[in-house]
Steps between C-alpha positions, in 0.01 A plus 500: 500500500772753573671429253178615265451800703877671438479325163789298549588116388455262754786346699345180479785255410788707565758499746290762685223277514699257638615728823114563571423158482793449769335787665175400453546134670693648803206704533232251523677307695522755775135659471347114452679372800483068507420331867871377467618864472280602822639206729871431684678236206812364425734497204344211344208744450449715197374808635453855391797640717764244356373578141591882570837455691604286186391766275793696639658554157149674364492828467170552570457863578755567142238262316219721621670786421605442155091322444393863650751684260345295203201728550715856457167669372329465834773540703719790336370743710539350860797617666530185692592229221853717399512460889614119478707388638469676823820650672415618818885708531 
């Protein structure tokens, strides 16, 4: 759909796609808890907060960015995206 709105092609099957599909699947995974992810486990158990401590290597918050950045027409003129990343000195 946004991609209709700013009149853009779709990311759909690009390398960009594939970042918000690793995105995407962190995501549910945290808002769609499982009943092993809300109970004490052990390493044998494939939970939510193993998947993300392996994911160490992602970087998530650069995928999002550069996905956000894919939509410059509705996001040129917000101050905060040429704010990334953020260095507090």
């Amino acid at each position: 759909m946004l991609p209709q709105i700013f009149e853009l092609s779709s990311p759909k099957g690009g390398s960009l796609w594939e970042k918000y599909k690793t995105i995407k699947k962190a995501r549910d995974r945290i808002i769609h808890l499982k009943s092993i992810d809300k109970r004490a486990s052990g390493p044998e158990d494939e939970t939510i907060w193993g998947t993300l401590l392996r994911m160490h290597n992602e970087p998530l918050s650069d995928y999002a960015h550069s996905i956000i950045g894919y939509f410059k027409p509705a996001i040129q003129n917000r101050g905060y995206f040429g704010k990334y990343p953020y260095n507090p000195t």
